[in-house]
Structures are given as structure tokens and as C-alpha cells.
Steps between C-alpha positions, in 0.01 A plus 500: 500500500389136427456255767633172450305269286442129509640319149193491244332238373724513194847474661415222719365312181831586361681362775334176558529444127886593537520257728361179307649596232850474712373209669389323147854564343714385775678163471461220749732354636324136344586617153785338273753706361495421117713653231415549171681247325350239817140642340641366214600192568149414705326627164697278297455168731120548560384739197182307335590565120910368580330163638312485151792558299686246709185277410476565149925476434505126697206426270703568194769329655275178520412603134850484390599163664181349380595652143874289531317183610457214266157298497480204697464147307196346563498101514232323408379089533287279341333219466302339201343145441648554146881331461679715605339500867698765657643778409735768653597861327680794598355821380768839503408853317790563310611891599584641167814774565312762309224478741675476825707791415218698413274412811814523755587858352099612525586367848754655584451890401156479688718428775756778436210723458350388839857538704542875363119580570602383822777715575255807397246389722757487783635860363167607489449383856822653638356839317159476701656470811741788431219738402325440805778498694590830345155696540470308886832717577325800299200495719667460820755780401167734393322393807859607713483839323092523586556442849789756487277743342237442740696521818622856352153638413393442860845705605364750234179509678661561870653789369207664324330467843817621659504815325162541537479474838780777502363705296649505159229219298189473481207218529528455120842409489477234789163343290691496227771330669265255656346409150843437371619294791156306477585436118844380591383280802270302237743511218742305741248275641409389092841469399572296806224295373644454172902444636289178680347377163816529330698287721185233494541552136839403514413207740240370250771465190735312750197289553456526890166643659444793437225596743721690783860580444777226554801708346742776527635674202868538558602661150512854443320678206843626303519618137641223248753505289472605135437245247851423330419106374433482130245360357489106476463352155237253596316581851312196704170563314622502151733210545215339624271537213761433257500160660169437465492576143801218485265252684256586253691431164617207638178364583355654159794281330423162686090537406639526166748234533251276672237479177750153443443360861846322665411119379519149803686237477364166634703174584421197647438111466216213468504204658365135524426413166510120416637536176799733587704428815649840723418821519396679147622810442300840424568867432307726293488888517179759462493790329228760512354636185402798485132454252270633728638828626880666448532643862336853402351556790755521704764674251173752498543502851862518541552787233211708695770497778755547292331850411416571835811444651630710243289804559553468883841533425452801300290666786734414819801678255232819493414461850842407629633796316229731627568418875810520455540875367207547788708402757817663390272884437314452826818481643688783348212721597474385850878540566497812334262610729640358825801758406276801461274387829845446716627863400115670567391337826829642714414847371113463606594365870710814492224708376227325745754512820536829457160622423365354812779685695397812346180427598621434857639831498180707296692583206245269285170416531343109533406460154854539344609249746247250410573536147920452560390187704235400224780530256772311642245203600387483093931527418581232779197267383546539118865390598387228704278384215785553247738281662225209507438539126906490410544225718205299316603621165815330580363197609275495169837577307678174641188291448446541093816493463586161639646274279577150422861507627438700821087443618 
């Protein structure tokens, strides 16, 4: 007969570390309920890289209306001791059409090019916040399931001592118990730890503080549909390139339209000569010629763009394609997967439940329960884990293939 026995050092580690792990992953009541698409929408307004592309598309903007502006006259007076004494002229750069069209369509692609590589930074925003959203609900569903698992090893470990008290285990069936309840205890207590990074995580892409936790996750962690949208012709990053190769042959055509520069025209009138009486009229026009140099520098310059542009192009077709059939694979697999996890963990709950009843009654012996549990944690995990990756293989799948029409 055994005596009763005070817990041991390792179940009362367990416990405490039960505990703050419990403690760690419950909400307060301080914290905001937020929805995914409201993690979104924060993202969105406060993300860093959207307020640069909102930067760089109201600079092209300015670009383009500077591009449609026409040059100021500049007026001019003088005064000489020669007859004439004074003298008054109008000075205005005479736009030439083939040179404003070129410059205002340079202008205007770079800003086409800057509007779609801002609706892929917002996508791409959107994206970030769904992913953490997505492995923040992962976390907090594996540390549920840890705490689960912990709160039955130390029911595991009351009955090993149970039937050894009566009789029918022995010591190394309630140490083994203990070990395994110890391992589950700090197996909670980290993955409690980790469901609190992921929702600071998720606090950081909405852009709030993200030193204690101001949120509540209110979405559920569900499988996504399958991917039925075909594929766009032109997706946000390609569309994007294809106008900076525009902006480029437009501005490679005005550097080469330019070696003839646009010519001034100059009117005015003299006055207060003694021989004539009135104002004396004047007009004259300036044309540059081009001896010196024939603009090569800059058509140099502007072809060099020209190629790059063109071979940037090139790549975001490769990469764009590439993501794409990424996405789309990742999230065949995943689903895939979710199906075959859904169908396995029921039948290993079954199998652990009632394993540990057997062992309850002494018709198996603590190992073979600890390997039915073992299993059906690993199933129940892998499912948790396979849902996360579907759901982010779906987000990927609606980000590269954005397009123009619908960003």
C-alpha cells in the first residue's frame, strides 16, 4: 500500500506553467474586437510602403500637369543712351506639337505606371495583413489545442496514480505520465507565447503598438474556397511595367525630337527717338542650332531606359507568372490536404478517447495511450497548420492576380 504523496516537483512546475500559459492567452476585456477585413483596412490607411506609393503617384501627377503646362513669357525692359532709349520685348518659347505630345505622353504613362504600382502596394498590403491575421488565428487555435492537451495529460496522470494506488500500475507508469504531462504543460505555456506574438504581429501591420495586446481576433480559421477565377491577361505588376516601358519610348522619342530645340519668339517696341515719332515696332524669333552637340547624351540616356524598362517588363511577366502558378499549387496542395486532415483527425480522437478508456479499465497499458494521444495531437496540428497555409495560398492567389480593371 502507498501512502499518499505530496505532488512532485515536476507536476507543480507543470501546473504553474499551465496556468500562465492560460493566464497569457486570455483576452481582456480592454481589447478591440477587429475582423480581418478591419486588419485590412488599418493596413491599408497606415501601411508605410501604401504612403510611398501614394507619394510617388501624386508626384507623377505633378509630373503630368507640369508636362501640359506651357512656359511662361518672360518680359524684359531697357534702357540705352543710344536712339532708341528704351526698349520693351516680350519673350515666349514657342511649344512645338511634336514635343508637347511627346513630353505629356512620357508624362503621363509614368503616371499610369505609378497609379497601378499603387494598387499592388495596397494589394500587397491587404495580403500582409491577411497572412498575419491568418497564422495569429493559427497560433491561438494551436495554443487552444496545447492547453487542451495539457489539461488531459494531467487527467492522464491522476489516473496512473489512481491505479497505482489501487493496485493495478506501477511507479513507472505514473513517471511516465508525469514526464508527459510536464511536456504538455510547457508545450502550452510556448504556444501561448507564440498565440501573443501573433496577434502583436497582426497589431504591428495595422500599425498600432504592438508591445502588449490591444485586439481580439473575431474571425474563425475556415478552409477557403477553391480557386475558380481565370487567369487575368495583364495582372497589376505587368501592366505596370508595360507602362513604364511606354514612358520610356516616349521620352526616348522627345530626346530625339529635341536635337532641333522648340525656337522663341520675341516682340516688342523702342521708343524716344528724335528722328522717328511713336512707338517702333520689333519682333524677331531665335532658333537654336544645334553645332556644338546633337542632344546625344540624353537620347544615350533615354534609350538606356528604354532597355531597362524593357527588360523589367520581361522579368515582372516571369515573376508575375511564377507567383502566380505558386499561389494557385500551394493552394491545391493545402486544400487537398485540409480534406485528408478533416477525414483523419475524427478517427484519431476516436482512437485516443478510447485508448485512454481502455486504459481506465486495464485492458491497455500507458504507452499505447500516449502514442493514440501523440497521434491525434500531430493529425489535429498538421490540420491546424494546413488550414493556415490554404488560407494564405489564397490570399497570395488574389494578390498576383490583381488586375488593372479590378485592383
Amino acid at each position: 500500500m502507498h501512502g499518499p504523496r505530496s505532488p512532485g516537483p515536476v507536476l507543480i512546475l507543470s501546473t504553474i506553467a499551465l496556468l500562465a500559459a492560460m493566464v497569457a492567452a486570455a483576452p481582456s476585456l480592454a481589447q478591440r474586437p477587429v475582423t480581418r477585413a478591419q486588419a485590412e483596412g488599418a493596413a491599408v490607411a497606415r501601411g508605410p510602403l501604401v504612403a510611398l506609393a501614394a507619394a510617388d503617384t501624386a508626384g507623377a501627377r505633378a509630373g503630368l500637369i507640369t508636362a501640359r503646362e506651357y512656359e511662361n513669357p518672360v518680359f524684359s525692359a531697357g534702357y540705352s543712351k543710344d536712339s532708341p532709349q528704351y526698349h520693351a520685348t516680350l519673350g515666349l518659347l514657342l511649344d512645338l506639337p511634336w514635343l508637347r505630345s511627346a513630353r505629356i505622353r512620357a508624362a503621363a504613362e509614368a503616371r499610369r505606371s505609378s497609379v497601378l504600382r499603387f494598387a499592388f502596394e495596397t494589394a500587397s498590403a491587404r495580403f500582409d495583413a491577411d497572412e498575419a491575421y491568418t497564422l495569429a488565428l493559427a497560433a491561438s487555435a494551436r495554443a487552444r489545442l496545447s492547453r487542451r492537451n495539457a489539461a488531459d495529460a494531467d487527467s492522464l496522470l491522476r489516473m496512473a496514480r489512481v491505479r497505482r494506488d489501487a493496485g493495478d500500475a506501477s511507479d513507472l507508469d505514473v513517471q511516465l505520465a508525469a514526464v508527459n504531462a510536464g511536456q504538455m504543460a510547457n508545450a502550452a505555456a510556448q504556444d501561448s507565447v507564440g498565440a501573443v506574438s501573433a496577434v502583436l504581429d497582426v497589431q504591428r501591420a495595422m500599425g498600432l503598438p504592438s508591445d502588449t495586446v490591444a485586439i481580439a481576433l473575431v474571425d474563425s480559421l475556415a478552409p477557403p474556397g477553391p480557386d475558380t477565377e481565370p487567369a487575368p491577361a495583364t495582372t497589376l505588376q505587368v501592366a505596370a511595367a508595360q507602362a513604364t516601358l511606354g514612358s520610356a519610348g516616349a521620352a526616348l522619342s522627345l530626346a530625339r525630337r529635341s536635337v532641333l530645340p522648340a525656337p522663341s519668339l520675341t516682340v516688342g517696341f523702342d521708343y524716344y527717338d528724335p528722328a522717328e515719332h511713336g512707338l517702333l515696332p520689333a519682333f524677331g524669333i531665335a532658333v537654336p542650332l544645334p553645332l556644338f552637340n546633337l542632344n546625344g547624351g540624353q537620347v544615350a540616356a533615354a534609350s538606356a531606359e528604354r532597355d531597362r524598362a524593357r527588360a523589367e517588363l520581361e522579368l515582372a511577366r516571369r515573376e508575375s507568372d511564377a507567383a502566380v502558378a505558386r499561389a494557385r499549387r500551394d493552394l491545391g496542395v493545402a486544400l487537398d490536404r485540409v480534406r485528408r486532415d478533416t477525414a483523419l483527425v475524427s478517427g484519431a480522437d476516436r482512437v485516443a478517447a478510447m485508448s485512454l478508456t481502455a486504459y481506465g479499465e486495464g485492458a491497455v497499458a500507458l504507452p499505447s495511450v500516449l502514442e493514440a494521444q501523440r497521434q491525434a495531437r500531430e493529425l489535429l496540428a498538421g490540420l491546424i497548420d494546413d488550414l493556415a497555409a490554404a488560407n494564405t495560398a489564397a490570399s497570395a492567389v488574389r494578390l498576383f492576380t490583381a488586375s488593372e480593371a479590378a485592383p
